[in-house]
C-alpha positions in Angstrom: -85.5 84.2 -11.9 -83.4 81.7 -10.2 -82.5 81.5 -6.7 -79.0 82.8 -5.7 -77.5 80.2 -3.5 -75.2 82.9 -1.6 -77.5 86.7 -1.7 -75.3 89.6 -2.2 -76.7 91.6 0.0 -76.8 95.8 0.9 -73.9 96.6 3.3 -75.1 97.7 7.1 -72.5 100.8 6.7 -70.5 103.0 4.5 -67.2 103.1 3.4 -65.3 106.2 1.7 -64.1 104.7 -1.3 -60.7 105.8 -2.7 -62.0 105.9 -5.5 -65.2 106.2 -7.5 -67.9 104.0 -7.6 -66.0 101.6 -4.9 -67.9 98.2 -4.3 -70.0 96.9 -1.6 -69.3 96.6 1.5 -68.7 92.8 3.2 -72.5 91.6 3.5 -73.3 91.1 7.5 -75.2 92.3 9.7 -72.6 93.4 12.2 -69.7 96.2 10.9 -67.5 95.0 9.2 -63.8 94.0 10.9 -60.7 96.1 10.1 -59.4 93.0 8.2 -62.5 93.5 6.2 -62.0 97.1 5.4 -58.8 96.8 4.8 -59.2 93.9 2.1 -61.8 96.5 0.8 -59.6 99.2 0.8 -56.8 97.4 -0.9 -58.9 96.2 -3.8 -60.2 100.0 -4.3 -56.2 100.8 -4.4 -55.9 98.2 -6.8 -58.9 99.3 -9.2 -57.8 102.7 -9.3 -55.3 102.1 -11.4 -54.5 104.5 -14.4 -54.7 101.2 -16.9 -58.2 100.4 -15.9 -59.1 104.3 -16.6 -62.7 104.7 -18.7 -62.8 101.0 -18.5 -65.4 98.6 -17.0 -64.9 96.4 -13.9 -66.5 93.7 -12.3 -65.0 91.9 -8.9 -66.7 89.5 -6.6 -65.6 87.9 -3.5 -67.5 85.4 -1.3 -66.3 83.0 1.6 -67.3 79.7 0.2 -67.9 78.0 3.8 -70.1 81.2 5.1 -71.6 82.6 1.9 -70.2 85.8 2.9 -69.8 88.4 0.5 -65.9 90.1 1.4 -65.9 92.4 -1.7 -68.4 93.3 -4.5 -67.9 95.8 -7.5 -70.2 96.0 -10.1 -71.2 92.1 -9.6 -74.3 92.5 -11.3 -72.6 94.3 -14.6 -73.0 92.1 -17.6 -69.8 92.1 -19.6 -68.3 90.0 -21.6 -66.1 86.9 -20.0 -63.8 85.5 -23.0 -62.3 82.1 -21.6 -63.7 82.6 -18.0 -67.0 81.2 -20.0 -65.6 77.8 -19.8 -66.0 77.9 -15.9 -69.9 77.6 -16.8 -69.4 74.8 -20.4 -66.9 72.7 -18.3 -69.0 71.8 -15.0 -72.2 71.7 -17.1 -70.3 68.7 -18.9 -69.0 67.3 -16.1 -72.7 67.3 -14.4 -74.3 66.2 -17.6 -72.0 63.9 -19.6 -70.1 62.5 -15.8 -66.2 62.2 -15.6 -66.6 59.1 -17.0 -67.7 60.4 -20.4 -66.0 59.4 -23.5 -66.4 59.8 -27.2 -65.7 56.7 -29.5 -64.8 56.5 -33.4 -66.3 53.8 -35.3 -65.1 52.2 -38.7 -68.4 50.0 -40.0 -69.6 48.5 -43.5 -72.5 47.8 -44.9 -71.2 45.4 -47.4 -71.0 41.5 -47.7 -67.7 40.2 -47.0 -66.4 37.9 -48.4 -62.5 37.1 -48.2 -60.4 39.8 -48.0 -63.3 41.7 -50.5 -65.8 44.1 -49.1 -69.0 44.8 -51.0 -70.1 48.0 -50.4 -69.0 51.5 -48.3 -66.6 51.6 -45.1 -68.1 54.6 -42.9 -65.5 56.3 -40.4 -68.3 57.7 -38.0 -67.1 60.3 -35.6 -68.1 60.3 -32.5 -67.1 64.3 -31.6 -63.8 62.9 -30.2 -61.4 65.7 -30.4 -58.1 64.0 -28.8 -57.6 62.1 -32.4 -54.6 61.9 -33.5 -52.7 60.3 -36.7 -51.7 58.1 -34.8 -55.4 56.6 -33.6 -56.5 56.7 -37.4 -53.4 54.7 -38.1 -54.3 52.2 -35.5 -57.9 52.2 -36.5 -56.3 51.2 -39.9 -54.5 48.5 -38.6 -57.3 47.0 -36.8 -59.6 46.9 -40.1 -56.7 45.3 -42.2 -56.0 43.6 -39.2 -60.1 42.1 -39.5 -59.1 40.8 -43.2 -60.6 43.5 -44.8 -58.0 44.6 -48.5 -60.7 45.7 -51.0 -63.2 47.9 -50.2 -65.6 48.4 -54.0 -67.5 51.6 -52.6 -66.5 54.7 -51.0 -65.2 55.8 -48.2 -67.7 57.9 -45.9 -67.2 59.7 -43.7 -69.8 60.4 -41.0 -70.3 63.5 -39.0 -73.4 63.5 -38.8 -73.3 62.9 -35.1 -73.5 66.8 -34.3 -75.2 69.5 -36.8 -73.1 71.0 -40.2 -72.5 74.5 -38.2 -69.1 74.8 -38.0 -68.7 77.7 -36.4 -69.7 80.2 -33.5 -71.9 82.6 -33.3 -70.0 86.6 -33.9 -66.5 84.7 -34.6 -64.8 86.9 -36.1 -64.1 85.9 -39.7 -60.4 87.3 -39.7 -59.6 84.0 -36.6 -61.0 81.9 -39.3 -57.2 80.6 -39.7 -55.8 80.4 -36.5 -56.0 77.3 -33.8 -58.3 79.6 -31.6 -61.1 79.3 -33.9 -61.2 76.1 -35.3 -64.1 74.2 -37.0 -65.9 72.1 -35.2 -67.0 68.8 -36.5 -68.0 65.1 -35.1 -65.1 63.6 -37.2 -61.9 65.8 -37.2 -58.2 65.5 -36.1 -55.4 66.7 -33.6 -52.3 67.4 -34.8 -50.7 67.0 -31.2 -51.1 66.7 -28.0 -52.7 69.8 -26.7 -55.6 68.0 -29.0 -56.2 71.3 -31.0 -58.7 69.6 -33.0 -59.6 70.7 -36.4 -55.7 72.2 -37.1 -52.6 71.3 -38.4 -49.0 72.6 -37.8 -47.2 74.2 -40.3 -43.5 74.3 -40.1 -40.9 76.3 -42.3 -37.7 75.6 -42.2 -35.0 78.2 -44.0 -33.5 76.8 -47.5 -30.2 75.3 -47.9 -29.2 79.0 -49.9 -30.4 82.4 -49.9 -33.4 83.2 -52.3 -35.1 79.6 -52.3 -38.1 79.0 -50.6 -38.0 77.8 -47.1 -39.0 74.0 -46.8 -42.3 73.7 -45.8 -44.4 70.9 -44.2 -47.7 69.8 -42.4 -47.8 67.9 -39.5 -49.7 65.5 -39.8 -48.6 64.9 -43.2 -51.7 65.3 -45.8 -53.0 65.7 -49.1 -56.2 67.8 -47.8 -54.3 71.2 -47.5 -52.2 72.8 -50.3 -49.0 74.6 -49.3 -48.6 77.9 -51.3 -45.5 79.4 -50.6 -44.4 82.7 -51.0 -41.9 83.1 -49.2 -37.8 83.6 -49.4 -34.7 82.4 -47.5 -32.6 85.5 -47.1 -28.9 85.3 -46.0 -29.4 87.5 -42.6 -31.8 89.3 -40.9 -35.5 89.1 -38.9 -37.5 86.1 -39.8 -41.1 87.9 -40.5 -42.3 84.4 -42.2 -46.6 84.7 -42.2 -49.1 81.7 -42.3 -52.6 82.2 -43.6 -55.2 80.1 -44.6 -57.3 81.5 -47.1 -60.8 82.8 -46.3 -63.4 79.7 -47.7 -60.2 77.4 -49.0 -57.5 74.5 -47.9 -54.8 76.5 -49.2 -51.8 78.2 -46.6 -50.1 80.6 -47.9 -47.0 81.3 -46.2 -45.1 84.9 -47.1 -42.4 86.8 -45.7 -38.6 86.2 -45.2 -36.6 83.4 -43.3 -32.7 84.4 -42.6 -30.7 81.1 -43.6 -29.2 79.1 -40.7 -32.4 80.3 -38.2 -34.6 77.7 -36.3 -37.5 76.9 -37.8 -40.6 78.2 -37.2 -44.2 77.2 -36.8 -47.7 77.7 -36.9 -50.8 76.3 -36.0 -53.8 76.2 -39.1 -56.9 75.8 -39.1 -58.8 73.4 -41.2 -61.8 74.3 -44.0 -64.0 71.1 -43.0 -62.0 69.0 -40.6 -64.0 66.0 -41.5 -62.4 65.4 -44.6 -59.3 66.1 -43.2 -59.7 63.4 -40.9 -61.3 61.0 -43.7 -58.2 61.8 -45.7 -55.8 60.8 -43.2 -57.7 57.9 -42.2 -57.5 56.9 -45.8 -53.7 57.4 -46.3 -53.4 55.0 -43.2 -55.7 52.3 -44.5 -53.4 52.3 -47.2 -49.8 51.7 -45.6 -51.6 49.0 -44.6 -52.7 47.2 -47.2 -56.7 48.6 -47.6 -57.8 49.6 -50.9 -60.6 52.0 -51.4 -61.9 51.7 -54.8 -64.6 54.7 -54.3 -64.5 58.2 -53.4 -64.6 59.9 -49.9 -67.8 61.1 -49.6 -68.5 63.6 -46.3 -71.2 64.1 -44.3 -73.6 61.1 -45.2 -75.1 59.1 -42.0 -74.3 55.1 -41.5 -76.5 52.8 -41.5 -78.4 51.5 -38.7 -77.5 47.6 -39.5 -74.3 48.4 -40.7 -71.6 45.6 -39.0 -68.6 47.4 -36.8 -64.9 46.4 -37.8 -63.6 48.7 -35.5 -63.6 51.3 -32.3 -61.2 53.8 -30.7 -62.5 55.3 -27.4 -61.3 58.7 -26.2 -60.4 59.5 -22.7 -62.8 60.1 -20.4 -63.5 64.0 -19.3 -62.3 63.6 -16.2 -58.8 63.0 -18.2 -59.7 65.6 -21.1 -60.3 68.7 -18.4 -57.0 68.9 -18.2 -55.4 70.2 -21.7 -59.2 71.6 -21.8 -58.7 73.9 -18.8 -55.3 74.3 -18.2 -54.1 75.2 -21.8 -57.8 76.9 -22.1 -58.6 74.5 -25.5 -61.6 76.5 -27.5 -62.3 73.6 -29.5 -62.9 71.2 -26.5 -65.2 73.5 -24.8 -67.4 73.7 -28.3 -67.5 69.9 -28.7 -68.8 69.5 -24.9 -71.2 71.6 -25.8 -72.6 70.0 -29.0 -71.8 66.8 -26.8 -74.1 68.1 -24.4 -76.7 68.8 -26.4 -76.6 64.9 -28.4 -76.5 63.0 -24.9 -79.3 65.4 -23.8 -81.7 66.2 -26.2 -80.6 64.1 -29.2 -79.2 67.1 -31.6 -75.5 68.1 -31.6 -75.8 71.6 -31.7 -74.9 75.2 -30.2 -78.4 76.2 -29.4 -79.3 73.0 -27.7 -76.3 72.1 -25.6 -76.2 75.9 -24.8 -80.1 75.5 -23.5 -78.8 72.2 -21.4 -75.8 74.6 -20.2 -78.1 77.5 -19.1 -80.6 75.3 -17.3 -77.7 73.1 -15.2 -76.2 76.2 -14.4 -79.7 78.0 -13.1 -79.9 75.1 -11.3 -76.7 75.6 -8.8 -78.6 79.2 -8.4 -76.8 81.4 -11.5 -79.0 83.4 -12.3 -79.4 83.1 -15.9 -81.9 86.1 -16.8 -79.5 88.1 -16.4 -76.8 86.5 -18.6 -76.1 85.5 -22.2 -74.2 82.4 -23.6 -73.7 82.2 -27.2 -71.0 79.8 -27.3 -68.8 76.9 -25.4 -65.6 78.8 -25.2 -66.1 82.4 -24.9 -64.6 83.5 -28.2 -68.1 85.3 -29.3 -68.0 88.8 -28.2 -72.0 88.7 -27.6 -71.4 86.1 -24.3 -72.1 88.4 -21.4 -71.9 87.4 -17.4 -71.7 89.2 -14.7 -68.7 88.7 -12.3 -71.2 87.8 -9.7 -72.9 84.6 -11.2 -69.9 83.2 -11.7 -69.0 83.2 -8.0 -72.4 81.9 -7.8 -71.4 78.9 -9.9 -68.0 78.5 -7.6 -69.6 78.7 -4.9 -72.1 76.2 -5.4 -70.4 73.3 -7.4 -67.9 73.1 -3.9 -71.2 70.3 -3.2 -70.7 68.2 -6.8 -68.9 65.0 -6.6 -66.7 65.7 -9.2 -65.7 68.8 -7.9 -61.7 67.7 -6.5 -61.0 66.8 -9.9 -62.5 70.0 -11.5 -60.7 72.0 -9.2 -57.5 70.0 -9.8 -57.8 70.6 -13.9 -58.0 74.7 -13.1 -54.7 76.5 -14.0 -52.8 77.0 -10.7 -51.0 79.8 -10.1 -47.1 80.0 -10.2 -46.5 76.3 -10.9 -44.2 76.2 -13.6 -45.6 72.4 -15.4 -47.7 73.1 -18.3 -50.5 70.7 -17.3 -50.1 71.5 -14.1 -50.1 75.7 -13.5 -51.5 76.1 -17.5 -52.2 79.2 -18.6 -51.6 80.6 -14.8 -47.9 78.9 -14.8 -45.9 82.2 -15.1 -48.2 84.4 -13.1 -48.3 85.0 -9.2 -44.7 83.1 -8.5 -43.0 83.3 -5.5 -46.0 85.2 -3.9 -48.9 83.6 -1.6 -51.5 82.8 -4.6 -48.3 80.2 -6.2 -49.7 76.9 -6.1 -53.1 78.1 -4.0 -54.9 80.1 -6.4 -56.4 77.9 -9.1 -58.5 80.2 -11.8 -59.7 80.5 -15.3 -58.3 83.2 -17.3 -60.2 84.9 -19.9 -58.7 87.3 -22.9 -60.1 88.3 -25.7 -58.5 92.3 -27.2 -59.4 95.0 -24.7 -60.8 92.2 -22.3 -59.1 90.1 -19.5 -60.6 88.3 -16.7 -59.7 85.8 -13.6 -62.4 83.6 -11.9 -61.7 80.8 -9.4 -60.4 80.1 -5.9 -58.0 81.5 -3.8 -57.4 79.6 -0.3 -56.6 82.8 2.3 -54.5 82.6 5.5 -57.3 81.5 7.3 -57.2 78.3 5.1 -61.2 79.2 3.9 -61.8 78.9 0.4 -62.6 82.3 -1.1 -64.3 82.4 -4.8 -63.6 85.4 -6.7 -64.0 86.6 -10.2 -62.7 89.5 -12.2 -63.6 90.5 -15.0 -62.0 94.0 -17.0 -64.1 95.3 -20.1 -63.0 98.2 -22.4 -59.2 98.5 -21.2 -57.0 100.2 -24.1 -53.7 99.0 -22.1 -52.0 95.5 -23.8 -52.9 93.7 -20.3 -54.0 94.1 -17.1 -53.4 91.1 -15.7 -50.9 92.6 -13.4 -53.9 94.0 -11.4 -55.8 90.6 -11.5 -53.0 89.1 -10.0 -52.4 91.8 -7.5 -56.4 90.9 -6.4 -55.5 87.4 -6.1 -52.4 87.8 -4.3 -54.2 89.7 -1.6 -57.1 87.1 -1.1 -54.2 84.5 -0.7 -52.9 87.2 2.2 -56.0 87.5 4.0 -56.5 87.0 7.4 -59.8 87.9 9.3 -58.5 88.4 12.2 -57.1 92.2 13.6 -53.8 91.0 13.4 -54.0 89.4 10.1 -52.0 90.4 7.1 -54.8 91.8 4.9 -53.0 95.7 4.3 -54.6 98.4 2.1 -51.7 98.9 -0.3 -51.8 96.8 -3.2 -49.0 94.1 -2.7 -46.2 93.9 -5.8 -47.1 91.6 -8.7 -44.1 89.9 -10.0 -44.2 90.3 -14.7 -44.0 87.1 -15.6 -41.2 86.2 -17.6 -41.3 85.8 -21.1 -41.8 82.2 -22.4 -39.0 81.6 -25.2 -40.6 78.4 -25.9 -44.6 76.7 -25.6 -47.8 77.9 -26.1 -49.5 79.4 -23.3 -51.5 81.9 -23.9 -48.6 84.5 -22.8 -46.7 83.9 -25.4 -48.2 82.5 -28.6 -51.6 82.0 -27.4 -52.1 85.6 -26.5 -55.8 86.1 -26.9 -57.5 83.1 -25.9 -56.3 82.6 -22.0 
């Protein structure tokens, strides 16, 4: 068992709970102060409420400067985290990989040259990059025609054999097999835009010019990998229910339901069967517009050689720069390429069990105590990840002493602020209350669990870690009360005076998003 870096320890007195079950006291030796109880009190008031009623709860609070334990519920109660599991995938990677960190795409041969003529194969080796986008394989393109190269006599490989074949997570459900949430993950795949949702592609249908044809449908990127099979019908009025589905094993979206004619368009983010011949086939599209003929076939999955002679490179961002549509916009794909990534730079094999072993021991090694945990995936999208609320204020607490840590904290969804990349998947939470722009957090949803974990800075100005973690709820959210919990950490004041109060202060709804993709709108289960 590891060594807990800030003890949770038994409380010196008692406090009536107003409700059942109530947590720990603050951990002192002296009696706690009537801020104190009152913080305690109000969290109680919050916890009792009827949506959290035969469901499981878990809340930690700790003074980051003291070590102090303010408020403990059920810290040592494993449940399971969703997206709150990143907190643990995301500072491993920053640890082991550094900010600096980036992933580079190769194009190599290993043919003669001679002319404009290649000899042999051209290999497109991924390097796990998952910010690619049709735009860097069309400049990758450009740089090999750019090098002379026009006829290629062998095929076209496409290597992705940097991390292992599995291209999917352990317990993933197989009905998210089509949706952005769950993408495949492979060494060479593609982004279809700028929240880098590697291994998908948008689909966008657009209502007919007249009522009973089709809807126009198309792919962004463009692509010959998927097949469109549409089902669907313009209708002359009425509610849009228009459906996109890829089939279960297949490339083939089949969109169904009804478009009303003169409506916006609408669209829907895909997952790919086998992103690496996705990418491979938009990499080979590009090498033709400009000018490079590929006599062979695409072949997948076969490894370059060691001498084979580089005609071109695209390098990624660095991590520092990838945390941010990572954390704020709570990417599932990036978090399960960090930690095959992890596991390559580490131990030499690009897969979940290894980078997940690398994971566990940097993690023990800031004090988590990771005997009494389990973490089956980068993302927390497996419903068999289980963490206690507890050891991931341990984690919060401790990486405060990393070097990277200003610009970890920086990539966290902050509260209230209304920029995408700036308050993420927080930006319509907590407005106009003290935890806007001071509480940055990870959220974590998965379908009957919701969870918060991060920092809130109190009226004291000490940085308090917190997490919350809800299990087993039957309401649609309960975020409201996650919020309420942060609002009053962003309230507290130790002393007498202070304005720590033990009725639960108002949680504004946040309003609904008419356009984006955070997860309180189209993202819904993945925040």
């Amino acid at each position: 068992m590891h060594r807990r870096l800030f003890p949770r320890t038994l409380a010196s007195v008692t406090l009536v709970a107003t409700v059942a079950a109530a947590g720990a006291l603050p951990a002192t030796a002296e009696s706690p102060t009537p801020a104190a109880t009152r913080l305690h009190a109000t969290i109680d008031a919050i916890l009792a409420d009827p949506r959290l009623a035969g469901a499981q709860a878990g809340v930690v609070v700790v003074d980051t400067t003291t070590g102090r334990t303010l408020y403990d519920r059920n810290g040592d109660r494993r449940l399971v985290p969703a997206s709150s599991t990143k907190l643990f995938t995301s500072t491993a990677a920053l640890a082991l990989l550094g900010p600096g960190h980036r992933f580079g795409t190769d194009v190599l041969t290993d043919g003669r040259r001679r002319a404009g003529l290649v000899s042999g194969n051209l290999y497109l080796r991924g390097g796990g990059d998952p910010t690619m986008l049709a735009a860097d394989y069309d400049a990758l393109a450009a740089r090999v025609a750019g090098s002379g190269v026009r006829v290629v006599t062998g095929n076209l490989v496409a290597d992705d054999t940097r991390y292992d074949a599995t291209r999917l997570g352990p317990e993933w459900a197989w009905d998210d097999e089509s949706y952005y949430y769950a993408a495949q993950v492979s060494a060479l795949t593609l982004a279809p835009d700028t929240d880098y949702d590697a291994g998908t592609v948008i689909v966008r249908a657009a209502p007919a010019g007249s009522a009973g044809a089709p809807p126009v449908v198309t792919m962004t990127p463009p692509n010959g990998y998927l097949r469109i099979d549409n089902r669907a019908e313009t209708v002359a009025d009425g509610e849009t229910t228009l459906s996109f589905e890829r089939t279960h094993g297949g490339n083939t979206i089949v969109v169904t339901g009804r478009i009303a004619a003169g409506s916006a368009a609408v669209s829907d983010w895909m997952t790919v069967g086998e992103p690496t011949g996705y990418a491979a086939d938009v990499f080979r599209a590009a090498l033709r517009r400009h000018g490079v003929r590929v006599l062979g076939r695409t072949v997948p999955g076969r490894a370059t050689p060691a001498d084979a002679t580089p005609v071109a490179r695209h390098d990624s961002m660095t991590l520092a720069e990838l945390l941010v549509p990572f954390l704020k916009l709570s990417n599932n794909g990036h978090a399960e390429v960090l930690t095959k990534e992890i596991g390559r730079v580490v131990s030499g094999s690009g897969s979940w069990p290894v980078g997940l072993a690398a994971i566990s021991e940097y993690v023990a090694d800031t004090g988590v105590d990771t005997g009494i945990l389990r973490q089956l995936d980068g993302s927390g999208l497996s419903r068999r990840n289980l963490i206690p609320a507890g050891e991931f204020v341990a984690l919060l607490a401790a990486v405060r002493r990393e070097p990277w840590f200003d610009t970890w904290y920086a990539a966290l969804p902050i509260a209230g602020n209304p920029d995408r990349l700036v308050g993420g998947t927080l930006r319509s939470r907590m407005r106009d209350t003290p935890a806007a722009d001071n509480v940055h957090a990870k959220t974590g949803s998965l379908s009957g669990v919701s969870g918060l974990s991060g920092y809130a800075t109190d009226a004291d100005g000490r940085l308090l870690a917190f997490s919350v973690v809800f299990n087993n709820h039957l309401t649609s959210s309960v975020k409201g009360l996650e919020d309420q919990i942060a609002i009053t950490l962003a309230g507290y004041r130790e002393s007498d005076g202070g304005s720590a109060r033990a009725t639960a202060p108002a949680a504004p709804e946040a309003p609904r998003v008419p356009e984006g993709r955070e997860c309180s709108w189209v993202k819904p289960i993945v925040c």
